[in-house]
C-alpha positions in Angstrom: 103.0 113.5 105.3 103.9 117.2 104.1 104.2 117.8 100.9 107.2 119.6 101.0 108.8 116.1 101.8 107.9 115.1 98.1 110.7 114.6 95.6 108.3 116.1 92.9 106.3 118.8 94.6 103.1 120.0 93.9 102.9 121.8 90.8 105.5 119.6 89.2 104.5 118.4 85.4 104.4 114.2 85.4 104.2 112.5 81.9 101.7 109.5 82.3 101.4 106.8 79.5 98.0 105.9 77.9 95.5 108.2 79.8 92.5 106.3 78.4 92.8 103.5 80.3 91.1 102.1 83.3 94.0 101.9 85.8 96.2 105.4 84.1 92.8 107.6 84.5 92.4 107.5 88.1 96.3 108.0 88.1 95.5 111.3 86.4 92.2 111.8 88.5 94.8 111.7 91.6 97.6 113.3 90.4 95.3 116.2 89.3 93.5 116.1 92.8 97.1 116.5 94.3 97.7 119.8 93.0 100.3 118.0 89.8 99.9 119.1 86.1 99.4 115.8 83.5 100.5 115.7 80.6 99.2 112.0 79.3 99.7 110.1 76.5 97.3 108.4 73.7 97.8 106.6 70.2 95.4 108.9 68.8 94.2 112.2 70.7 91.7 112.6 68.1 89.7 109.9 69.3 90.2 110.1 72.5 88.6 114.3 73.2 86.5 112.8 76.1 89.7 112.5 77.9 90.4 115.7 78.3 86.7 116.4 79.1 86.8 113.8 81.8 89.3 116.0 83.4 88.3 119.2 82.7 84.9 118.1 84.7 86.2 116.7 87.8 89.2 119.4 87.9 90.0 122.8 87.4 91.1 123.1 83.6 94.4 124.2 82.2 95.9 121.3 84.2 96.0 118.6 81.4 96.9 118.5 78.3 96.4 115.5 75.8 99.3 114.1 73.2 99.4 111.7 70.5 102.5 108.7 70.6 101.6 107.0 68.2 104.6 104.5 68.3 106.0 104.1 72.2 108.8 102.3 70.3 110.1 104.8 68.5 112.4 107.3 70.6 112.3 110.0 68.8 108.1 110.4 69.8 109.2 111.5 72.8 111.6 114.9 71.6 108.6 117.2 72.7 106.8 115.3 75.0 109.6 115.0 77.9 109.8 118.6 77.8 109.8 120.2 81.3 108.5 116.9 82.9 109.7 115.7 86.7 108.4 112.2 86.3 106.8 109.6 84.4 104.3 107.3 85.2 104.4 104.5 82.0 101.3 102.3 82.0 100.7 101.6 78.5 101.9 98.1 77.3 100.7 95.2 74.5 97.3 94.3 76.4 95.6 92.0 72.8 96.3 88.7 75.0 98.1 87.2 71.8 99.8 83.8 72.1 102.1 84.2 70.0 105.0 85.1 71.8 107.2 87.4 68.9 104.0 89.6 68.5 103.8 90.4 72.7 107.6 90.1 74.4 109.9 92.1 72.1 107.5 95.1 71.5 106.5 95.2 75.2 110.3 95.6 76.0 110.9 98.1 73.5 107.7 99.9 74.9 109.6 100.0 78.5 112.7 100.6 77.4 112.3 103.0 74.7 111.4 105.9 76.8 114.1 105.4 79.9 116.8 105.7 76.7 114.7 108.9 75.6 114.3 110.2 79.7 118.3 110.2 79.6 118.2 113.9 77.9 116.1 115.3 79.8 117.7 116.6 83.3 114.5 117.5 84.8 113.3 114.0 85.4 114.1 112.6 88.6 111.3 109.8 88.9 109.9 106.6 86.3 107.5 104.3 87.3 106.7 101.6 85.2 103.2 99.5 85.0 103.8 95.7 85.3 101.5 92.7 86.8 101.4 90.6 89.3 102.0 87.3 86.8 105.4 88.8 86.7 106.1 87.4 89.8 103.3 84.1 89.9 100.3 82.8 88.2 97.1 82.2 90.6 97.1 78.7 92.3 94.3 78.2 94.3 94.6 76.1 97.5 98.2 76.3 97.0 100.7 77.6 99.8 103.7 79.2 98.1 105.2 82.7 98.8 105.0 85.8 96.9 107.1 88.7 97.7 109.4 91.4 96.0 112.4 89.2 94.4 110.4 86.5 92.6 110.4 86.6 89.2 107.7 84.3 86.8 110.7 83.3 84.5 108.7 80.0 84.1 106.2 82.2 81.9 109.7 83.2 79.6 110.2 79.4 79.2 106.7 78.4 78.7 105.8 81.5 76.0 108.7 80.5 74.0 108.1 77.3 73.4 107.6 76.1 70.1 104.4 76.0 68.0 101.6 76.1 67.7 100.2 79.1 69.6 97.3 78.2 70.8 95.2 80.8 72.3 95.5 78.9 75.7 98.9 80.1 76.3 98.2 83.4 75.8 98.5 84.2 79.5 101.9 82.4 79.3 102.9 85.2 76.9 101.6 88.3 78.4 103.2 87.4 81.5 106.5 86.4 80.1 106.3 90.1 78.1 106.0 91.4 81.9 109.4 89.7 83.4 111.0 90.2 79.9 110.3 94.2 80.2 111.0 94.0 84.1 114.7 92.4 83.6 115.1 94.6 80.7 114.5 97.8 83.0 117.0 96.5 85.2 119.9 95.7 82.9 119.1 99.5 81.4 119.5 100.7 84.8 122.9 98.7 85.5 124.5 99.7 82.4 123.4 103.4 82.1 123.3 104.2 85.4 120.7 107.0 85.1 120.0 110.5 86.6 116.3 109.2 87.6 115.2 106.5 89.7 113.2 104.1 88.4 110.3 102.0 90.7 108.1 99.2 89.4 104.6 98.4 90.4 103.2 95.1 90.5 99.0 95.5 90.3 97.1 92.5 91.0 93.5 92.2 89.8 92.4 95.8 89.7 88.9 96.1 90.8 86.7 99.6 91.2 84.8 102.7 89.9 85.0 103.2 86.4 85.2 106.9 85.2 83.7 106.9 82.0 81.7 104.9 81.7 80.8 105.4 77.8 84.5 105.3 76.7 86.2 103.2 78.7 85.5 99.3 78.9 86.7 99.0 82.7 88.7 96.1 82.0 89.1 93.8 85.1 86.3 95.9 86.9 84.0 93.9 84.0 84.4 90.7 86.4 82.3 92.9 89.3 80.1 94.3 86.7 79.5 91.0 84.8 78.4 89.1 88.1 76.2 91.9 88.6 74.3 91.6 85.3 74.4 88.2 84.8 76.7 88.8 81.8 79.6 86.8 81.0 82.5 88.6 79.7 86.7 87.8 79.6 87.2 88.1 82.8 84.2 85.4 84.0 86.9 82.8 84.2 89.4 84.3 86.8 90.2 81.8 89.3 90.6 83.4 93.2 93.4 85.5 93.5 94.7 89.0 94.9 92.6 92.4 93.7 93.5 96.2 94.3 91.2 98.8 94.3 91.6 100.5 91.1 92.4 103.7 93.5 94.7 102.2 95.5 96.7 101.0 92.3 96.8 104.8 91.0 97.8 105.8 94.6 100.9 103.1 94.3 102.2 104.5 91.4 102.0 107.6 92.9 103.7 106.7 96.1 106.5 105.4 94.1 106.7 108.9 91.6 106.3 111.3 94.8 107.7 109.8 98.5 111.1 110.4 99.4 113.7 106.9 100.1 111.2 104.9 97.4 114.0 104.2 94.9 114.4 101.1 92.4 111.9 98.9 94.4 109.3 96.3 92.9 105.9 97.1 94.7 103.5 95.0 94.6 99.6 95.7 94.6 98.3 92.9 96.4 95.3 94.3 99.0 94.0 90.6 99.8 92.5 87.7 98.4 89.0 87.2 96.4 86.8 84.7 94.8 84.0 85.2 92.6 82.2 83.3 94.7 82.8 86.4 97.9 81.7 89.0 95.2 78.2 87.6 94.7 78.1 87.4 98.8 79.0 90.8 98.8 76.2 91.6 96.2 74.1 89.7 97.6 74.4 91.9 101.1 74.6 95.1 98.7 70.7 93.8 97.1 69.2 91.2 98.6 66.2 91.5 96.5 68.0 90.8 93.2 68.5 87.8 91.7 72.4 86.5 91.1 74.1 83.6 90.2 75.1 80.4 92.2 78.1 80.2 93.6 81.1 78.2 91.5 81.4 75.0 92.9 84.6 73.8 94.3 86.2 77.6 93.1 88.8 77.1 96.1 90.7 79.9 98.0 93.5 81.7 96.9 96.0 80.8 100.4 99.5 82.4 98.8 101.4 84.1 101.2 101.9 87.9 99.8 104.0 90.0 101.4 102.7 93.8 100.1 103.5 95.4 103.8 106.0 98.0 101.8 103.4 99.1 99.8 100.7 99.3 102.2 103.0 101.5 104.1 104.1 103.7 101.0 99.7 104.4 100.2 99.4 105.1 104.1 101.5 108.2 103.8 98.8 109.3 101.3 95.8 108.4 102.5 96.0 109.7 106.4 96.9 106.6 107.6 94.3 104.5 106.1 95.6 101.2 104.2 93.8 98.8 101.7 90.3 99.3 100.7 88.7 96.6 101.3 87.0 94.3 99.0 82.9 95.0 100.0 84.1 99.0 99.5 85.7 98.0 96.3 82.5 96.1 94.9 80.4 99.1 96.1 82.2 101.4 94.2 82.9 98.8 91.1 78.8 98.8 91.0 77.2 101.7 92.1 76.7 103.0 88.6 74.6 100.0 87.6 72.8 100.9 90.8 72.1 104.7 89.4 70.4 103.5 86.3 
């Protein structure tokens, strides 16, 4: 597709929330590649120098520049940093997996919401994309036929989060999911009653799988499953039941779709490539080093058989990637691995 078909051409200046995580960075790394200035977002630039370093390796400098927010809540944090921006890709959310539900929900909405009431004085801004997750729309239920698609909403997880005590830390899922739909309808009543200059798109990542791109400052998050089965090493993420992934550059490439492609306006997108199991990973590692000693398999781990309808979305990262849709799990594992490999 020609770039000249882009709402925000190259060049443009895109705001993108909490650059030192796994999933935001390679949104910068593509941005960046695509010829768009960064601007990107931290709680404290002072401890986070490498990120501009990160860039200023892999690109050609002056194109990114670092800013503190230390409160996304707090609209007037934004006066300066909307400045002269097209679009804004907001990723950063309340990730501590608390249970308790009046610590998660009601600063994750104000984290959403907070900077579409700030965007409204700002003319230049024609584009927001906002970060959910898939357990907005369903938790994982392996072996389990049931559809997921565009216009379902997990308000199960609403009723379930705000239940009464105690808060055990086994509803803590519950929670962060509910916090997800709470920001989502929150969006969407903002949009009905101010009726905005911009457009505003949500993306919907399942598991995000992948290459990590630094690898001494950032803790890969989900990408620590792969890397954990790897090593032997059990982390927070050993207990995922089979679900959907996305390769973490196809996620970055979604959110991108949804700043850049023309006709791509208030839409839910969701970044389901296909189904995994832990137990297909170690196959795949397996193939990948068939001298090296893994794991068994988990016994009776099941198959994750929803029926995901993610056609929009493959079609959306097709226009940026020549045609080419999903990456594909073994790819995916490759990638999520090969520094382990290079030590």
């Amino acid at each position: 597709m020609a770039s000249t078909d882009f709402i925000l051409p190259r060049g443009s200046l895109i705001l993108v929330t909490g650059v030192n995580g796994f999933l935001a960075s390679h949104v910068v790394d593509q941005l960046l590649e695509r010829g768009y200035r960064v601007r990107g977002t931290v709680r404290n630039a002072a401890k986070a120098s490498w990120v501009p370093e990160l860039y200023n390796r892999r690109h050609s400098s002056g194109k990114f520049e670092l800013v503190s927010i230390p409160d996304y809540t707090k609209p007037e944090a934004f006066t300066e940093v909307l400045k002269d921006v097209s679009g804004i890709i907001h990723t950063v959310g309340i990730v501590s997996l608390a249970s308790d539900p009046n610590e998660v929900i009601p600063p994750m909405v104000a984290i959403a919401t907070t900077i579409l009431t700030a965007a409204l004085s700002f003319p230049s801004i024609q584009r927001i994309v906002y970060t959910s997750s898939s357990l907005a729309i369903a938790f994982p239920i392996p072996n389990t036929v049931f559809p997921i698609n565009s216009t379902i909403f997990n308000n199960a997880a609403i009723e379930a989060a705000w239940a009464p005590p105690p808060y055990t830390a086994d509803r803590a899922f519950d929670t962060y999911a509910a916090s997800k739909v709470e920001a989502e309808h929150a969006i969407r009543k903002f949009y009905n009653e101010k009726n905005p200059h911009f457009k505003i798109n949500v993306v919907l990542p399942s598991t995000v799988l992948g290459e990590i791109l630094d690898l001494e400052n950032q803790d890969g998050s989900t990408a620590n499953l792969v890397t954990g089965l790897y090593t032997g090493e059990k982390n927070i993420w050993s207990g995922l039941p089979p679900q959907h992934f996305i390769n973490v550059k196809d996620a970055a490439l979604l959110h991108i779709a949804a700043s850049i492609l023309p006709n791509v306006e208030g839409e839910r997108l969701l970044g389901y490539a296909a189904p995994f199991s832990q137990t297909e990973i170690l196959k795949i590692l397996r193939r990948i080093e068939p001298g090296k000693q893994f794991q068994g398999d988990l016994e009776g781990e099941g198959r994750d058989i929803s029926e995901v309808d993610s056609r929009r979305s493959e079609e959306l990262i097709k226009k940026l990637k020549d045609g080419k849709g999903w990456t594909d799990l073994e790819e995916t594992v490759r990638e999520n691995i090969k520094h382990l490999q290079e030590k």
